[in-house]
VOKOL-592523 format. One record per residue (C-alpha): residue number from 1; residue in one letter; x, y, z. Coordinates in steps of 0.05 Angstrom, whole numbers, always signed. Example, Ala and Ser with C-alpha at 12.3 -4.5 7.8 and 13.67 -1.06 7.14 Angstrom:
// residues 2
> 1 A +246 -90 +156
> 2 S +273 -21 +143
// end
This chain:
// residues 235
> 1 X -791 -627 -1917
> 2 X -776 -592 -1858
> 3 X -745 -539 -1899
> 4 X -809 -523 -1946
> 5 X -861 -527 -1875
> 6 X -809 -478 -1844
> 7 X -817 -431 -1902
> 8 X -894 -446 -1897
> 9 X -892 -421 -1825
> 10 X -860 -357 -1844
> 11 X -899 -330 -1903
> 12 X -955 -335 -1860
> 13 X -928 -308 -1805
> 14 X -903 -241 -1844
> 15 X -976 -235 -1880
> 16 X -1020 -237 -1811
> 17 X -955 -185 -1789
> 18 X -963 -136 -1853
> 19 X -1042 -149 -1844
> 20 X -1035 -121 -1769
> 21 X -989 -71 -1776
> 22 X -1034 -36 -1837
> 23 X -1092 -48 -1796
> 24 X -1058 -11 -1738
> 25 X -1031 +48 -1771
> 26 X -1073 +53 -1824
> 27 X -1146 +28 -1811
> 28 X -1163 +40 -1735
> 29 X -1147 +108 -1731
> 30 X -1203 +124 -1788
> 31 X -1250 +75 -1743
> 32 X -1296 +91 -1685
> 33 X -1346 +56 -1640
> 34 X -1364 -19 -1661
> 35 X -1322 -18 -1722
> 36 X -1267 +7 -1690
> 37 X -1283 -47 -1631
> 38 X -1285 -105 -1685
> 39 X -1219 -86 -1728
> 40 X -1187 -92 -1657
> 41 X -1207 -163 -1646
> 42 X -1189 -181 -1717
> 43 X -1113 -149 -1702
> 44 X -1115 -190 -1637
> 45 X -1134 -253 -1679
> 46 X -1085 -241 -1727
> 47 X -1019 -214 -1674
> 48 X -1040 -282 -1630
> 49 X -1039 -325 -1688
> 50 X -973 -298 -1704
> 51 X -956 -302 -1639
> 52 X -959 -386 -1650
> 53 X -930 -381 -1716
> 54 X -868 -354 -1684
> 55 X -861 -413 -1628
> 56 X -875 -458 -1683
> 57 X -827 -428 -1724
> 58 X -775 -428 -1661
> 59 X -800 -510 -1656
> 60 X -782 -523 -1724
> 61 X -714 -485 -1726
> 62 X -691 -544 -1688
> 63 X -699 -589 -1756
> 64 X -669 -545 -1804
> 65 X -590 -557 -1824
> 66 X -539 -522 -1786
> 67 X -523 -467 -1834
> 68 X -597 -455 -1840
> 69 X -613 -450 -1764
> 70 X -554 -405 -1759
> 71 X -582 -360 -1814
> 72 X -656 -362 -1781
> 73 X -639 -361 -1705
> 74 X -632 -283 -1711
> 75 X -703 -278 -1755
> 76 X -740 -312 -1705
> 77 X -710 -270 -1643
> 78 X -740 -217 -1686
> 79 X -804 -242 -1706
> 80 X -819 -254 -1627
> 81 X -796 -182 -1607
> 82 X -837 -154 -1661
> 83 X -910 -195 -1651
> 84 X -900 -171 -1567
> 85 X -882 -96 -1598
> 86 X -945 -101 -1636
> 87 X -996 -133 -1581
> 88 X -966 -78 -1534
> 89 X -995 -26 -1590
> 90 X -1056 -54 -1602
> 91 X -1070 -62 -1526
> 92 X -1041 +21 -1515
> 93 X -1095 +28 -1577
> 94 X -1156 -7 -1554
> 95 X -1136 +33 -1478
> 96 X -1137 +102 -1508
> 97 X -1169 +165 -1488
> 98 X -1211 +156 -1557
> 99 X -1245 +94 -1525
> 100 X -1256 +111 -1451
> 101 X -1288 +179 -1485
> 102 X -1332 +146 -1531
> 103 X -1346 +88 -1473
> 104 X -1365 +151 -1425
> 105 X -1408 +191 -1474
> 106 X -1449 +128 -1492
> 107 X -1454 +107 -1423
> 108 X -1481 +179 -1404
> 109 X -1533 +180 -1469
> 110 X -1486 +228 -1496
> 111 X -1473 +238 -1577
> 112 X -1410 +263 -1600
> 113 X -1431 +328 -1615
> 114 X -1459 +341 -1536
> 115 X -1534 +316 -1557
> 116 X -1567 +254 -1517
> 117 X -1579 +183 -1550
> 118 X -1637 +145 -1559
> 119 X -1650 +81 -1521
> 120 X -1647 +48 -1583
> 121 X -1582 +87 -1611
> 122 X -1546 +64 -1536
> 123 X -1568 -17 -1546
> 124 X -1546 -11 -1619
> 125 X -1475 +11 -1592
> 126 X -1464 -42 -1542
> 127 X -1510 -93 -1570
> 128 X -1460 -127 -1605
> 129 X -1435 -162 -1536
> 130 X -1463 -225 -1561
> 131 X -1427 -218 -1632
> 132 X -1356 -201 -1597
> 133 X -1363 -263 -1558
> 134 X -1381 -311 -1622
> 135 X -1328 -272 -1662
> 136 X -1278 -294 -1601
> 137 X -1305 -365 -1594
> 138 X -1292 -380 -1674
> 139 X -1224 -342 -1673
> 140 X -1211 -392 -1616
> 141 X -1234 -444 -1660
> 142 X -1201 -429 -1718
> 143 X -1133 -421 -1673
> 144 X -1152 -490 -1641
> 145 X -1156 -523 -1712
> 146 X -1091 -493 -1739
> 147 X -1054 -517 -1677
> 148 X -1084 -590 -1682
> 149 X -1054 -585 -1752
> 150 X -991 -554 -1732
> 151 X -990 -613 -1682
> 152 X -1001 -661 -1744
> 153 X -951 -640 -1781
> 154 X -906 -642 -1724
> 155 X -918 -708 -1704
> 156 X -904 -734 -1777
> 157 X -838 -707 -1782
> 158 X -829 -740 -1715
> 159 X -850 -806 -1743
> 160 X -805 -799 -1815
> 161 X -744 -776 -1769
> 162 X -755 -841 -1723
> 163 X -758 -874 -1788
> 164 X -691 -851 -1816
> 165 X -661 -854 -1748
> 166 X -690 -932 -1749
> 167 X -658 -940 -1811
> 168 X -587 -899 -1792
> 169 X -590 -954 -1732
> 170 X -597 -1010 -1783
> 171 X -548 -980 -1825
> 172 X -492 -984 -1771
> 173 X -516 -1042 -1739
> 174 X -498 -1075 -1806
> 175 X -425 -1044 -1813
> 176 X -408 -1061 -1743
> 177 X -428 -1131 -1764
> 178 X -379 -1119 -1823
> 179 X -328 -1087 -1773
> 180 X -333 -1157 -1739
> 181 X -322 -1194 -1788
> 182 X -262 -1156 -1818
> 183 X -231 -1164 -1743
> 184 X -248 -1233 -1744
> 185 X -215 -1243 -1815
> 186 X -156 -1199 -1801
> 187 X -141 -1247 -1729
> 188 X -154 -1303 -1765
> 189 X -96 -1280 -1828
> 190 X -50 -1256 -1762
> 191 X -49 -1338 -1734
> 192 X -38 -1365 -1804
> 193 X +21 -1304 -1819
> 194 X +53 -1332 -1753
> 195 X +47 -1402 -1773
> 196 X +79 -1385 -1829
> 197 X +134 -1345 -1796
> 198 X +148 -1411 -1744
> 199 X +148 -1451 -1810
> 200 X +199 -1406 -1843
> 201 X +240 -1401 -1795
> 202 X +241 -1481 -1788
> 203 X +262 -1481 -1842
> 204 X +315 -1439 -1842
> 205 X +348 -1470 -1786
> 206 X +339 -1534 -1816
> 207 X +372 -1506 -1888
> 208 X +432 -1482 -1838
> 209 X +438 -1544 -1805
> 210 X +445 -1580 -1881
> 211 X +491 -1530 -1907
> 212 X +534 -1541 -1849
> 213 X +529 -1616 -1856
> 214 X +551 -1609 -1931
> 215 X +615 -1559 -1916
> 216 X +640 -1604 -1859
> 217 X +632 -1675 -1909
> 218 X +674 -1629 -1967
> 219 X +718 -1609 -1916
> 220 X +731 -1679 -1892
> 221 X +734 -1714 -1967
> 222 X +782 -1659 -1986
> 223 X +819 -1679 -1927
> 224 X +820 -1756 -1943
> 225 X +840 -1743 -2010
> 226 X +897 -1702 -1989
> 227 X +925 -1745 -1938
> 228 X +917 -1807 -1997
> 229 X +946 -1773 -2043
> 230 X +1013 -1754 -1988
> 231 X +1009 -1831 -1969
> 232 X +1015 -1845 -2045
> 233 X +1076 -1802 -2056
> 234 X +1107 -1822 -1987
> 235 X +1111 -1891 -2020
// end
């Protein structure tokens, strides 16, 4: 499971990356004035939520196998280095000459082309203050609401992995019960094989003790009958 949210994590994180970078080098330089202003905050929504993707994805590295964290270590190192090389951009972008010109000539009533603006022509190109703020406070919100998930997720991996770790505990809680038991056994078949050895030998001493009873009585009634039969021929 935390394989497939890993993956998750990182086919989101490289569409809000290709998103950005197109955006970047391919959208904002066509752009000027509020349009221009508002494809900036999008690639600033989009590089800071990647920007969380990539500590999750650093978070959840720590749950994936060994040979898999070994094999995405060096993609996340990457990912981070790349999301900071692309909100350095966008902040060199939204700095540039192009803006502090346009800022000056609409400050000073000035059109592009040298003429003066209208009252109406200088409100409609800052009058979107009020939209840049909502547009920030829902990016926030949306950010907000992905990280409570994020956090959701997290804390039910947390809660299966106590679970299996709660089991893994019962698990060897049960063999060392076993282990017990087999040491218990084992002691128990040690006294009785020493019994037994006492009892052999026992006996063995005692089977000595009757063979050397039964040599000594042959020895002494082959000794009676020879000295019967030398009294017999004496006579």
């Amino acid at each position: 499971m935390s394989s497939d949210l890993f993956d998750s994590y990182e086919s989101e994180y490289t569409a809000l990356i290709h998103s950005a970078k197109q955006r970047l080098e391919t959208t904002l330089p066509t752009l000027a004035g509020q349009e221009r202003h508002a494809a900036l905050l999008a690639t600033d929504r989009e590089l800071a939520e990647a920007c969380e993707l990539a500590e999750q994805l650093e978070v959840e590295l720590l749950s994936l196998p060994g040979p898999a964290r070994l094999r995405a270590g060096p993609r996340i190192r990457q990912y981070k280095s790349e999301v900071n090389r692309l909100q350095q951009d966008a902040k060199r972008v939204s700095q540039g000459l192009g803006n502090h010109e346009a800022n000056r000539r609409a400050l000073l009533g000035e059109t592009s082309n040298g003429g003066i603006l209208t009252n109406s022509a200088s409100e409609g190109a800052f009058g979107g203050l009020d939209g840049d703020q909502r547009t920030r406070l829902l990016s926030g919100n949306e950010r907000l609401a992905r990280g409570t998930e994020r956090l959701e997720q997290s804390h039910r991996i947390a809660i299966e992995t106590e679970s299996v770790g709660a089991s893994i505990l019962q698990d060897l809680r049960s063999q060392r019960e076993q282990i017990v038991n087999t040491r218990n056994t084992l002691m128990e078949a040690d006294s009785h094989i020493d019994r037994s050895q006492r009892t052999l030998r026992t006996m063995t001493r005692r089977l000595m003790t009757n063979k050397m009873i039964t040599t000594g009585l042959i020895v002494i009634g082959v000794a009676l009958v020879i000295l019967i039969l030398y009294v017999k021929l004496i006579r």
